[in-house]
C-alpha positions in Angstrom: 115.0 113.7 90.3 116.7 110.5 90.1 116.1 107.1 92.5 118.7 105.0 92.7 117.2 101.4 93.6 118.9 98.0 94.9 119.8 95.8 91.5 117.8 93.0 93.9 115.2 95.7 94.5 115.0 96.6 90.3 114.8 92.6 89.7 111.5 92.1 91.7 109.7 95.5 90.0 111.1 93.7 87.1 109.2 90.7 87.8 106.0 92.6 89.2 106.0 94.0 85.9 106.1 91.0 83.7 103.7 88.7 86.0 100.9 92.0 85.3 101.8 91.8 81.5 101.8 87.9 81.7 98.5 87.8 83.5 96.9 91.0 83.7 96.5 93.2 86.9 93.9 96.0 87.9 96.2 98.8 87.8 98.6 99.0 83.8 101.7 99.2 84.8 104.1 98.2 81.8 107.7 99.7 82.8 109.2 99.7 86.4 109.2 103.5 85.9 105.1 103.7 85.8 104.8 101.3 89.1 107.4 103.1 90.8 105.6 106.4 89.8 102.0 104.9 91.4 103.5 103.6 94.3 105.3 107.1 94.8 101.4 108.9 94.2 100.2 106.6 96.7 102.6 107.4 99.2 101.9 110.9 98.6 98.4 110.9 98.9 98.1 108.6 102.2 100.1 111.4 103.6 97.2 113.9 102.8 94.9 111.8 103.4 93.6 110.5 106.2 91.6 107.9 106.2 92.8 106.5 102.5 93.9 102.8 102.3 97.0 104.8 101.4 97.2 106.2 104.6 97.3 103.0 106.9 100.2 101.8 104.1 102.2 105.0 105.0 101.2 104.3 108.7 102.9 100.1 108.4 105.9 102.2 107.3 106.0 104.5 110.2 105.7 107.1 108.2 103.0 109.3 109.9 104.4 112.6 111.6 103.2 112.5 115.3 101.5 116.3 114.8 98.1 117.9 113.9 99.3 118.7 110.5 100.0 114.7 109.2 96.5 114.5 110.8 94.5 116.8 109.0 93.4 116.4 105.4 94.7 118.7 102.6 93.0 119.3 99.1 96.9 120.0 97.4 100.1 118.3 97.8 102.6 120.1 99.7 102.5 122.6 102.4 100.8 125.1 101.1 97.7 126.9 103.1 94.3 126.8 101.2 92.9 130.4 100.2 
């Protein structure tokens, strides 16, 4: 997969990069490609689940389904049905 981001966009992951290098940060993120990588994960888990402090990130964004399924916790990523 490739992302294509803004070059103004690219400038201020730059820059969130170098202030955690600079002055430390909780989570190690030393290229734009790991941060956008953990903000992608966190996106993916507040859509499985509820409840997270991903999930009321995702719900800011408006990006909560309105149906029982975006409601519902699930163990895996994905749509795929426990067994």
């Amino acid at each position: 997969m490739q992302i294509t981001v803004n070059s103004s966009v690219l400038k201020e992951l730059d820059y969130i990069v170098e202030l955690r290098r600079t002055h430390g940060a909780p989570n190690p993120m030393d290229s734009v490609d790991a941060l956008i990588g953990f903000v992608l994960a966190s996106v993916a888990d507040g859509s499985r689940r509820p409840g997270s402090w991903e999930r009321g990130m995702l719900e800011q964004m408006g990006l909560i389904a309105d149906c029982d399924e975006h409601y519902t916790y699930r163990a895996r990523y994905g749509n795929e049905v426990e067994e």
